[in-house]
N, CA, C and O atoms as CSV, one atom per row, in Angstrom:
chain,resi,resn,atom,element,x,y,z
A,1,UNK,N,N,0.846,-1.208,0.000
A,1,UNK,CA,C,0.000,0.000,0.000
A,1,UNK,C,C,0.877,1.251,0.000
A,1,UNK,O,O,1.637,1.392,0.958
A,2,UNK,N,N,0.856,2.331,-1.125
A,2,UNK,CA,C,1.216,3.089,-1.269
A,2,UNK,C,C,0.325,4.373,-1.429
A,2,UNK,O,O,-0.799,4.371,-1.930
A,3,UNK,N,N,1.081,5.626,-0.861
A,3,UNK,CA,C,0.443,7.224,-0.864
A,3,UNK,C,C,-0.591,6.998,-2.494
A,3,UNK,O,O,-1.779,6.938,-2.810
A,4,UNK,N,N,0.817,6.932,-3.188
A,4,UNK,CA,C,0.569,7.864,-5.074
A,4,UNK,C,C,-0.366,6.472,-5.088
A,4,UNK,O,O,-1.446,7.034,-5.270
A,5,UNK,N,N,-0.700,5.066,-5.023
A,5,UNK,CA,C,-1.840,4.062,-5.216
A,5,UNK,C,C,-3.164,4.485,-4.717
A,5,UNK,O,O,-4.265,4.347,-5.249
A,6,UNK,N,N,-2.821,5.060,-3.524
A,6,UNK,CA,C,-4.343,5.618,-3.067
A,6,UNK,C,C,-4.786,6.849,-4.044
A,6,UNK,O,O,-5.755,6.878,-4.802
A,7,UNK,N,N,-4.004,7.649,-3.860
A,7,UNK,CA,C,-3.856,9.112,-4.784
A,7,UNK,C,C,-4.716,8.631,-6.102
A,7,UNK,O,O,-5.818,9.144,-6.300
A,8,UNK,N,N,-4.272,7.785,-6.866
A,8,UNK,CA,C,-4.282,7.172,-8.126
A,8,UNK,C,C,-5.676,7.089,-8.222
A,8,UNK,O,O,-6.231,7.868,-8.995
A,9,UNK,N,N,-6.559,6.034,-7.375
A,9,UNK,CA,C,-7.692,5.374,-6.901
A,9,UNK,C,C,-8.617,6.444,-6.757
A,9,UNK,O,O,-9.650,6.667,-7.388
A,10,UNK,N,N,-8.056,7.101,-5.782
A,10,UNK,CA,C,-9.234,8.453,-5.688
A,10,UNK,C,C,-9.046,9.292,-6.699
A,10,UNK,O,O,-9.552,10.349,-6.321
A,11,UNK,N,N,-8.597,9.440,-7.803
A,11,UNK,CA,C,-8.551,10.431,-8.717
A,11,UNK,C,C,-9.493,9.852,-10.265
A,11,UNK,O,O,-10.160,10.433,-11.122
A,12,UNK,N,N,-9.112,8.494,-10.024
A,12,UNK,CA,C,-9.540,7.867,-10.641
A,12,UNK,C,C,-11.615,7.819,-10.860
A,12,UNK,O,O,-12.380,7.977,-11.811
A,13,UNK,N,N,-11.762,7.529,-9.454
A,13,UNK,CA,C,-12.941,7.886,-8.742
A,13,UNK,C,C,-13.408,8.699,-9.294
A,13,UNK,O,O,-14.403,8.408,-9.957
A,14,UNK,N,N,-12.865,10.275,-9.294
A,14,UNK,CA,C,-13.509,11.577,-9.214
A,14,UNK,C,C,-13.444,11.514,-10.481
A,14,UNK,O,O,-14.383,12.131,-10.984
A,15,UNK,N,N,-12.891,11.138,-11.088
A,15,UNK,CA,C,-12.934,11.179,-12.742
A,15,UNK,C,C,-14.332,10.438,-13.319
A,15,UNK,O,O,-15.002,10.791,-14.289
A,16,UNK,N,N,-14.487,9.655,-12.697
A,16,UNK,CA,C,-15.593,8.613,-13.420
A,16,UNK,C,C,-16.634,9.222,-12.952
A,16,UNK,O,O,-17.585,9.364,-13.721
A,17,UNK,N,N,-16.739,9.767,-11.506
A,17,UNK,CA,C,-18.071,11.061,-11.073
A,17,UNK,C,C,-18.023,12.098,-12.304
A,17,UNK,O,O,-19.070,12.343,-12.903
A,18,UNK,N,N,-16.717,12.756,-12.713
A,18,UNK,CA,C,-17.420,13.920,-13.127
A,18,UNK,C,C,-17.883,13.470,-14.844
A,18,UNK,O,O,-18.660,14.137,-15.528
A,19,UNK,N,N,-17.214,12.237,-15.277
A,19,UNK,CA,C,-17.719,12.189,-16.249
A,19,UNK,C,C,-19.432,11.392,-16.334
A,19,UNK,O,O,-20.061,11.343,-17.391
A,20,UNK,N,N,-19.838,10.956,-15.311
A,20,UNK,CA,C,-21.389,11.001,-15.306
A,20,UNK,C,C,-22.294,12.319,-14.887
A,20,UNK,O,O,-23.451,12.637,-15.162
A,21,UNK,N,N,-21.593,12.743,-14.355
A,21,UNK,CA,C,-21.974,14.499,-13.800
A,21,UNK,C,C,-22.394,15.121,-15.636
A,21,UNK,O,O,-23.388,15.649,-16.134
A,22,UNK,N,N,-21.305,14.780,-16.064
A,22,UNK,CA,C,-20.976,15.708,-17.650
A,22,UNK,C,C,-22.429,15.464,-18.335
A,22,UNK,O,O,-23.339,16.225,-18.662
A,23,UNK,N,N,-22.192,13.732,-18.423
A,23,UNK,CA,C,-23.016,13.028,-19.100
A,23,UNK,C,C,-24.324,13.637,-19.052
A,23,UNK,O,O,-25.003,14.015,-20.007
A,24,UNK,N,N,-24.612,13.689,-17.733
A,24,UNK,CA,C,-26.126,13.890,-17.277
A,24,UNK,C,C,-26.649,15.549,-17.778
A,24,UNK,O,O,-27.821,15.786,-18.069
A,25,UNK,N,N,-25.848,16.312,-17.801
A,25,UNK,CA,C,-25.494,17.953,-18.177
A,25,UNK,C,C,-25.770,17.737,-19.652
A,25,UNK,O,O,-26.343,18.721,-20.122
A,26,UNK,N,N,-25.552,16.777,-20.537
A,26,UNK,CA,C,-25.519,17.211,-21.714
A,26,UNK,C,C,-26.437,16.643,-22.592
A,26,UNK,O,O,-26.475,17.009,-23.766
């Protein structure tokens, strides 16, 4: 278990939120 693996994971996350966020917007 590493910092930048978690980092990675949660960015990852917020990415896939905002691209249903987008989705739903357009």
């Amino acid at each position: 278990y590493s910092i930048t693996d978690s980092g990675k994971a949660h960015f990852n996350q917020m990415k896939e939120y905002l691209k249903e966020l987008y989705d739903e917007v357009m």
